[in-house]
C-alpha positions in Angstrom: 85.1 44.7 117.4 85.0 41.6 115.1 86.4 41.7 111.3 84.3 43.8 109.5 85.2 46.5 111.5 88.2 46.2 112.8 89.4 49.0 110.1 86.3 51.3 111.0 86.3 55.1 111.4 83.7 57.5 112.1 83.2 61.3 111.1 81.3 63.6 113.3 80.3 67.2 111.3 80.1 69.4 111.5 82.4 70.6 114.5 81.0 72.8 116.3 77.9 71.7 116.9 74.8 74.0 116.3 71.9 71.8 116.8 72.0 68.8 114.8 75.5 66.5 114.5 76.1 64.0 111.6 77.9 60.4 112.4 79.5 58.8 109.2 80.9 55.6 109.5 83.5 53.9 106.8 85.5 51.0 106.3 82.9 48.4 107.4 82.3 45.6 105.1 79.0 44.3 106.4 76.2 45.7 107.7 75.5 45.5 111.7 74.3 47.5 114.3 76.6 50.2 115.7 75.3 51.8 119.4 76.0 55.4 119.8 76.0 57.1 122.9 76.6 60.7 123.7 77.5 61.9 127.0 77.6 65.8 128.4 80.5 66.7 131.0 79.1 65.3 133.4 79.4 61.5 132.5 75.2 61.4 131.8 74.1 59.5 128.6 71.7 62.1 127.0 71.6 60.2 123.3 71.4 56.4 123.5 70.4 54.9 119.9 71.3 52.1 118.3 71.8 52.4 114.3 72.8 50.6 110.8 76.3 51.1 109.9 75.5 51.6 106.0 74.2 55.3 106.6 74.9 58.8 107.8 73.0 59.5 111.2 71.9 62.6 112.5 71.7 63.0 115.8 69.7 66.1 117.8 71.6 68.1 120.7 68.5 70.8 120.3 67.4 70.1 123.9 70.9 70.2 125.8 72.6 73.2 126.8 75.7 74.2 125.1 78.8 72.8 125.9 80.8 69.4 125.6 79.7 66.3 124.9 81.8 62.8 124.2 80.5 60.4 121.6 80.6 56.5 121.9 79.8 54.6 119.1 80.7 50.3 119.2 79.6 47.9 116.6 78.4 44.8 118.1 
């Protein structure tokens, strides 16, 4: 991560997940592009999008089954 976001954080709500999650990112001084990926259990990407810092993002598990997923976001 470079310097304006080296003191990022992200929120994900709300926890658990029905259908739709929301991704908040703070402490970035600049805008850039931040790529999120979600993975289920089983290591496979099933969200891959790439997104502004300055705004909340929703992001739709409606077509998974239920379960556990990881979340990677990096800002390049």
């Amino acid at each position: 991560m470079g310097d304006s976001s080296s003191s990022a954080c992200f929120r994900i709500f709300p926890n658990p997940v029905r259908n739709v999650f929301t991704l908040a990112l703070s402490g970035v001084t600049s805008e850039s592009v931040m790529t999120v990926e979600v993975y289920n259990i089983h290591g496979e990407i099933v969200i891959h999008e790439q997104v502004s810092t300055y705004y909340e993002h929703a992001f739709s598990l409606k077509v998974q089954p239920p379960g556990i997923y990881l979340v990677r976001a990096k800002i390049a």
